[in-house]
C-alpha positions in Angstrom: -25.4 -22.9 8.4 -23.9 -21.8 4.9 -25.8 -18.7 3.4 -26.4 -18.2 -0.1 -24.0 -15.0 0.4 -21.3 -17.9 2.1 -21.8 -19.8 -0.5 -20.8 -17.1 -2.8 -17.9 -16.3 -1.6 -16.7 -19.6 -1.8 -17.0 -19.3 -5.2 -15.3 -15.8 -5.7 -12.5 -16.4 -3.2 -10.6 -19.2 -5.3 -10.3 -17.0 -8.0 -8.7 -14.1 -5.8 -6.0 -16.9 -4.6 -7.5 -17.3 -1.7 -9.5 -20.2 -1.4 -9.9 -20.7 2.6 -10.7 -17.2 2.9 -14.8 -17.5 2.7 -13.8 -20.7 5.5 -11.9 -18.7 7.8 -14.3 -15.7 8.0 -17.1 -18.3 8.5 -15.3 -20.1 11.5 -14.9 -16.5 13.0 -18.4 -15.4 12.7 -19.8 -18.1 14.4 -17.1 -18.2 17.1 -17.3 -13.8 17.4 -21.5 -14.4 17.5 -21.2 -17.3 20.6 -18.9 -14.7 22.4 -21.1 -11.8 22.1 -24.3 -13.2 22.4 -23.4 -13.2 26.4 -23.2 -9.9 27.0 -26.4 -9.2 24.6 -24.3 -7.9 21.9 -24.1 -9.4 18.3 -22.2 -9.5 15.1 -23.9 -7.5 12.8 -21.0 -8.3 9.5 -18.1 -9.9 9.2 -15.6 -9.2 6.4 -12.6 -10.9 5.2 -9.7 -8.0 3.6 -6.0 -7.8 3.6 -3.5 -10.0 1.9 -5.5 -12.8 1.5 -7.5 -11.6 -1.0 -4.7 -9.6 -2.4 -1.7 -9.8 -4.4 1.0 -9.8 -0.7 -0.1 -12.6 1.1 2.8 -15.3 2.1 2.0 -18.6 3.9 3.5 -18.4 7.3 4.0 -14.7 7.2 1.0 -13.2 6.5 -2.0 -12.9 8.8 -5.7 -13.7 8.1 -7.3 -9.9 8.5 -11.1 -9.9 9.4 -13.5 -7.0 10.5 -16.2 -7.7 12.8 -19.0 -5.2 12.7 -21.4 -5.3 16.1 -24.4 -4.1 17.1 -22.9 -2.2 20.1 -19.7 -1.0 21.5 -17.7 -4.4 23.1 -16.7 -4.3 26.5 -13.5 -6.4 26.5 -12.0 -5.9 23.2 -8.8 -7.5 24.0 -10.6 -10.6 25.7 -12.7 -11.2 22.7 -9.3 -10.6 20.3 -7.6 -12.9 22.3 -9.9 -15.8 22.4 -10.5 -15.5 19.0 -7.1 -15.7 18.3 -6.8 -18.8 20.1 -9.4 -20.9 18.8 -8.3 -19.7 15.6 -4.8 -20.7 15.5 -5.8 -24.2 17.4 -8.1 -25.0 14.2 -5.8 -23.6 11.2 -2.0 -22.9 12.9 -2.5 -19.1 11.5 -2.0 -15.8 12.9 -5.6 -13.6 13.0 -5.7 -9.9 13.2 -9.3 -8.9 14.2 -11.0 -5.1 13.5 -14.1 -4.5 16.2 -16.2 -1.7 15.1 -19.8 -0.8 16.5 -21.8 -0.2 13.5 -22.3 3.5 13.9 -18.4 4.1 14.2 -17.6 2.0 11.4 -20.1 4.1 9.2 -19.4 7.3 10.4 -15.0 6.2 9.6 -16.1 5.7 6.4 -17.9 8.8 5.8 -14.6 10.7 6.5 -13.0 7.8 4.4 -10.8 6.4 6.5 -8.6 4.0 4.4 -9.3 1.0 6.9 -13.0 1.0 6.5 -12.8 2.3 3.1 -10.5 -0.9 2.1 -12.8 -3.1 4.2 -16.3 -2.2 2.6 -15.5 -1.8 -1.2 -12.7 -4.5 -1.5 -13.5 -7.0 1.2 -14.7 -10.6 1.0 -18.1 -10.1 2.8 -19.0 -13.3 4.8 -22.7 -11.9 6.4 -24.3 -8.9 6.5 -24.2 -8.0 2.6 -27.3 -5.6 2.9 -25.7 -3.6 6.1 -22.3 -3.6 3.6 -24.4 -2.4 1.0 -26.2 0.4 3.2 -22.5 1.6 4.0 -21.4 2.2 0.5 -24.0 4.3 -0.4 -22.9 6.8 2.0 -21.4 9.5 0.7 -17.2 9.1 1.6 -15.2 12.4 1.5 -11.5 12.2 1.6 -9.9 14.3 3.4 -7.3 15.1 6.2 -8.6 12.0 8.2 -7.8 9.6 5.4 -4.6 11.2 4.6 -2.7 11.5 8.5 -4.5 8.2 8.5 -1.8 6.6 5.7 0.4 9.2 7.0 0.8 7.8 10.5 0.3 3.9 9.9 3.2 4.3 7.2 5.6 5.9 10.1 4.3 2.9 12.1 4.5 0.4 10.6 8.0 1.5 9.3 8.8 1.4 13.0 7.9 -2.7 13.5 10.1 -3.3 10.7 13.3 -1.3 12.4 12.7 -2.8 15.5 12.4 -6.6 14.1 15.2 -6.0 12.4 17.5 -5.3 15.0 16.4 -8.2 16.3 16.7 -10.6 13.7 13.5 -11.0 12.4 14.0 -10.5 9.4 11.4 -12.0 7.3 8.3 -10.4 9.6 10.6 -6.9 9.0 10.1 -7.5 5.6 6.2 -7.5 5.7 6.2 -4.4 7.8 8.2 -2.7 5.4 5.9 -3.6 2.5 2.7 -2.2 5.1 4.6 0.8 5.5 5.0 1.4 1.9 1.4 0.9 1.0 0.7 3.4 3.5 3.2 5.8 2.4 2.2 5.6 -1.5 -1.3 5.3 -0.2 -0.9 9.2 0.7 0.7 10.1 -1.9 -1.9 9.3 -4.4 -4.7 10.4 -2.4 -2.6 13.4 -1.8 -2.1 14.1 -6.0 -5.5 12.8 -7.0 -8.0 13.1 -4.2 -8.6 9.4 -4.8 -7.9 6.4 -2.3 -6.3 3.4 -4.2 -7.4 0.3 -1.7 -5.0 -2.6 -3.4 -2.2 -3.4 -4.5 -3.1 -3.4 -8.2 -4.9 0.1 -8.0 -2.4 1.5 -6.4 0.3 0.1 -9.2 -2.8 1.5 -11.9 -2.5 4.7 -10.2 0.8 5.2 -10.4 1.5 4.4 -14.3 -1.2 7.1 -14.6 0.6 9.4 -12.1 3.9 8.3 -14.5 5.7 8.0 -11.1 7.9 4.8 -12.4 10.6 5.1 -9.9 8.0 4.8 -7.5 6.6 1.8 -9.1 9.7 -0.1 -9.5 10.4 0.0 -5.7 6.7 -0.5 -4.6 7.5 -4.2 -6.9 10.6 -4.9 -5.8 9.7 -4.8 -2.2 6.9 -6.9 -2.8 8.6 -9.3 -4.5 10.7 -9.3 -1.5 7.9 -9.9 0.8 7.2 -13.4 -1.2 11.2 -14.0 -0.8 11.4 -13.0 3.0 11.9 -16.4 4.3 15.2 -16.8 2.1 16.4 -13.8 3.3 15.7 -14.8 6.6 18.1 -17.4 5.8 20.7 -14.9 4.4 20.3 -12.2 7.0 19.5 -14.2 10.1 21.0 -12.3 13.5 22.2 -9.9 11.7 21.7 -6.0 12.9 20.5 -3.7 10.5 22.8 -1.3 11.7 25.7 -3.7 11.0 24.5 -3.9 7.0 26.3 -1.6 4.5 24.6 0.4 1.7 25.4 -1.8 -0.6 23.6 -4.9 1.4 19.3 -5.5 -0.7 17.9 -5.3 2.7 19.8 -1.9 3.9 19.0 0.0 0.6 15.1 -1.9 1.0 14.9 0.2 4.5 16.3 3.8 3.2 14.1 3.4 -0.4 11.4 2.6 1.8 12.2 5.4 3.8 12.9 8.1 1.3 9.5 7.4 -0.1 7.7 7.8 3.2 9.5 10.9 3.4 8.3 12.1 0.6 5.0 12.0 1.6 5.2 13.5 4.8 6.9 16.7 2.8 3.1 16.9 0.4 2.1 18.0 3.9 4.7 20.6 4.4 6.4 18.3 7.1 10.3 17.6 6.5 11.5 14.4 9.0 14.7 13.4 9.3 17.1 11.4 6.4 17.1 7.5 6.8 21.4 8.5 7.8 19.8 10.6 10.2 17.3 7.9 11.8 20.1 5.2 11.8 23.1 7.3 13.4 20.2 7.5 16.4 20.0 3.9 16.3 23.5 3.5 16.2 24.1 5.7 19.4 21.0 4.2 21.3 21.3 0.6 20.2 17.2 0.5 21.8 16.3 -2.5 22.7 12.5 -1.5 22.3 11.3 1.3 19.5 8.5 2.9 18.2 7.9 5.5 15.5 3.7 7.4 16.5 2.5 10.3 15.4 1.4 13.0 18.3 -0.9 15.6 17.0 -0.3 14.7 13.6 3.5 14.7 14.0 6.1 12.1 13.9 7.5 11.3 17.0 10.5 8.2 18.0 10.4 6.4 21.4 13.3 4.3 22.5 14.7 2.3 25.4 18.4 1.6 25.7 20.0 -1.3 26.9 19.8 0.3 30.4 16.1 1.1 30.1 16.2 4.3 29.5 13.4 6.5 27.8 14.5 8.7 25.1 12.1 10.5 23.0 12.4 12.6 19.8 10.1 14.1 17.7 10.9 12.8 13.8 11.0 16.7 12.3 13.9 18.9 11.2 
């Protein structure tokens, strides 16, 4: 059954371009409910975020992000992502990406505003649970350290799925890590300079102009516009390394401005990782066929397997 607060969101969604958002969060609520109700747990909120409601979000490229709240802490996480997964892409032919959190974690992440849960309760499309949504916000949210090796660590992460789908061809879902990793990176910058956390794209572009960090801008746009072109550079690119493009190739100087922006905010913490030269002359001599940049203990760390499988592991520092 449709709620009034459904029935809303209907409404409000078609005019953030994203008019089967309200739909999809409904389909999931009543599939995540079914699920739970077997093992005596329930869905206390679901929320719609990401893209979709967003200025990034590219048909075929994008996924549909939704946050389930529960009541309790849930068992088989990666059953219950699975299956929703499943029924989701037999009914709509869509990739889902699914956030669990029991209630008490979610609110005690945003109390130590943790960009996730911060983006997820203020910007989200909220499909049930509007008073428990409301009874978060009023919680007082201090950003801090969490929020900031938070960005700090997805932006080195994300960085890494676009390296590694690039070097295997893929370039259009390289794209759309790339632009992940820059939102993280710029994400930590401005929360870095102003003690605020911008959640979307247009506040972070607002906060920006008022940090007067153009440059900044004009490469946070241009990789977004490349995001909406990734499938024609798919075209142009396809099977080609990224290793095997020269500086002058759009998608070669995409990866090092990316990169010499994510730098930059790992050195507001005092932290000084290697050049993008640096990262791609390991590439070069490794050639991994698997890759993954982490952070361990708050510091950036690359792990790699070669052709012959074997493990090489560095940490990201000078």
């Amino acid at each position: 059954m449709m709620t009034s607060t459904t029935a809303e969101a209907y409404t409000l969604v078609f005019s953030l371009r994203g008019e089967k958002a309200a739909e999809f969060g409904n389909f999931v609520y009543r599939k995540a409910d079914e699920i739970l109700l077997r093992t005596r747990n329930r869905v206390f909120s679901v929320i719609v975020y990401g893209s979709i409601i967003d200025e990034a979000y590219v048909e075929g490229l994008s996924d549909i992000n939704i946050a389930l709240i529960t009541k309790g802490v849930v068992n088989d996480l990666y059953s219950l992502r699975t299956i929703l997964s499943h029924y989701f892409w037999e009914r709509y032919r869509r990739k889902l990406s699914v956030e669990v959190f029991p209630y008490e974690v979610f609110i005690a992440f945003y109390r130590n505003c943790v960009p996730i849960t911060v983006i997820i309760a203020r910007k989200g499309l909220v499909i049930a649970g509007r008073e428990l949504i409301n009874k978060v916000l009023r919680e007082n949210c201090v950003c801090g350290e969490p929020s900031l090796y938070y960005s700090l660590c997805r932006a080195i992460r994300e960085y890494s799925k676009a390296l590694l789908n690039a070097l295997h061809g893929r370039i259009a879902l390289s794209i759309r890590y790339l632009q992940h990793s820059l939102v993280h990176a710029l994400r930590a910058i401005i929360l870095r300079e102003t003690n605020e956390l911008p959640c979307t794209i247009p506040e972070i572009r607002e906060n920006l102009r008022k940090l007067k960090r153009m440059e900044l801008l004009n490469t946070f746009s241009q990789i977004i516009m490349l995001k909406i072109r990734a499938f024609n550079a798919e075209k142009i690119y396809k099977r080609k390394r990224l290793e095997s493009l020269g500086p002058r190739n759009p998608l070669f100087k995409a990866f090092k401005d990316v990169f010499d922006i994510l730098s930059r905010a790992w050195l507001s913490v005092g932290i000084n990782i290697l050049t993008f030269d640096e990262l791609i002359g390991i590439i070069k001599k490794l050639k991994p066929i698997e890759l993954v940049m982490r952070c361990q203990d708050n510091y950036p760390i690359i792990e790699m397997y070669d052709r012959e499988e074997r493990y090489h592991r560095a940490s990201l520092c000078k």
